[in-house]
Structures are given as structure tokens and as C-alpha cells.
N, C-alpha and C positions, 0 to 999 in steps of 0.2 A: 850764218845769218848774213846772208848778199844783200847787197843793197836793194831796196825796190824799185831801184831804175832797170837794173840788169835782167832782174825777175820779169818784171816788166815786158824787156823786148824780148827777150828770152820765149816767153808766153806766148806771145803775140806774133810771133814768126810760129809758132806749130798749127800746122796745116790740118789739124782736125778738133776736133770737140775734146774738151776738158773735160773728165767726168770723175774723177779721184784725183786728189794728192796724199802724198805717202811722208810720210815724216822723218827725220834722219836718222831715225833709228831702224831704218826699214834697212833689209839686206843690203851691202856695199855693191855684194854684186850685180845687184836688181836695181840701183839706183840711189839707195840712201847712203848717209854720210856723217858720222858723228863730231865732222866738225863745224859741220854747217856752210863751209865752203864750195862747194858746188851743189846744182840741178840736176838729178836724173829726169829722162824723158825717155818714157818706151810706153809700151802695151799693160796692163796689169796682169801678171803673172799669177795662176794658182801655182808653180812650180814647187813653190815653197812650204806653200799654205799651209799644210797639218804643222809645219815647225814654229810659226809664227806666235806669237803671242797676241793679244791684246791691244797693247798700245804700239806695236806694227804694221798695223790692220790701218791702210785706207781710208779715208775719209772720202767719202762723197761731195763732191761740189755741185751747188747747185749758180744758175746762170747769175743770181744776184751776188751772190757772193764773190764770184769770177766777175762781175762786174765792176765790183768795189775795188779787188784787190788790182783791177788796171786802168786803176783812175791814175790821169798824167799829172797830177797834181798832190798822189795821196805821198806821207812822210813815209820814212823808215819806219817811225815808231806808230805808226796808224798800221801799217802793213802787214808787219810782224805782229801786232795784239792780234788782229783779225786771222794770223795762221794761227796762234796760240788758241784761239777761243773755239777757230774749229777743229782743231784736237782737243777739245774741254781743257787746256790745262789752262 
């Protein structure tokens, strides 16, 4: 769980389109991370895929949502509900 500042400029320094994020229970080696402690950034992988489960699986971002989550003014705790909700949990 990184701050939403880091997320932030993290994001907003990648030089191309957002169109998934991946949860931290996605592969370690593909990016995810169970402790919440760091951001993976790459390409989306099917490498994996037939092994994947469920709630592994990608979420699609759409522009408003990417929008929200890089507002210079949003909390910790505003930032993190909006990753929570678009993984439904």
C-alpha cells in the first residue's frame, strides 16, 4: 500500500497509455507483490495466463478513473478505496 504521492509520479512519468492494472497478487515475476510495497510496470503479459486465476486477472482502467486516481490533491485513503473498488473488493 505506497503512498499516493509515489503512485502518483510513478504513473505519470510512463510514457505511454494506462490501460490495466494488476493487483498484488498478480505474479512477482510479472510485477505483482504481496506486500504491497512496490509497482510493477511492463507490457500485459499473456505468458501466464491459462495459470492465472480470477482475481489475477487485470482490471481495465478507463481514462476517468486514471484520472481520479492522479488528482494532486487526492488522500491515501481516497486512492486506495478507488484501487479497492476497481478490483470489486
Amino acid at each position: 500500500m505506497i503512498p499516493a504521492k509515489v503512485a502518483r509520479e510513478v504513473l505519470s512519468l510512463l510514457p505511454y497509455k494506462i490501460k490495466y492494472i494488476f493487483g498484488p497478487e498478480y505474479c512477482p515475476r510479472q510485477g505483482g507483490d504481496l506486500t504491497g510495497n512496490s509497482i510493477g510496470i511492463g507490457y500485459m503479459s499473456t505468458h501466464y495466463r491459462k495459470y492465472r486465476d480470477k482475481k489475477s486477472e487485470p482490471v481495465k482502467i478507463n481514462d476517468n478513473d486514471l484520472e481520479f486516481l492522479l488528482q494532486k490533491d487526492l488522500s491515501n485513503v481516497y486512492f486506495h478505496k478507488k484501487i479497492r473498488q476497481l478490483f470489486g473488493m
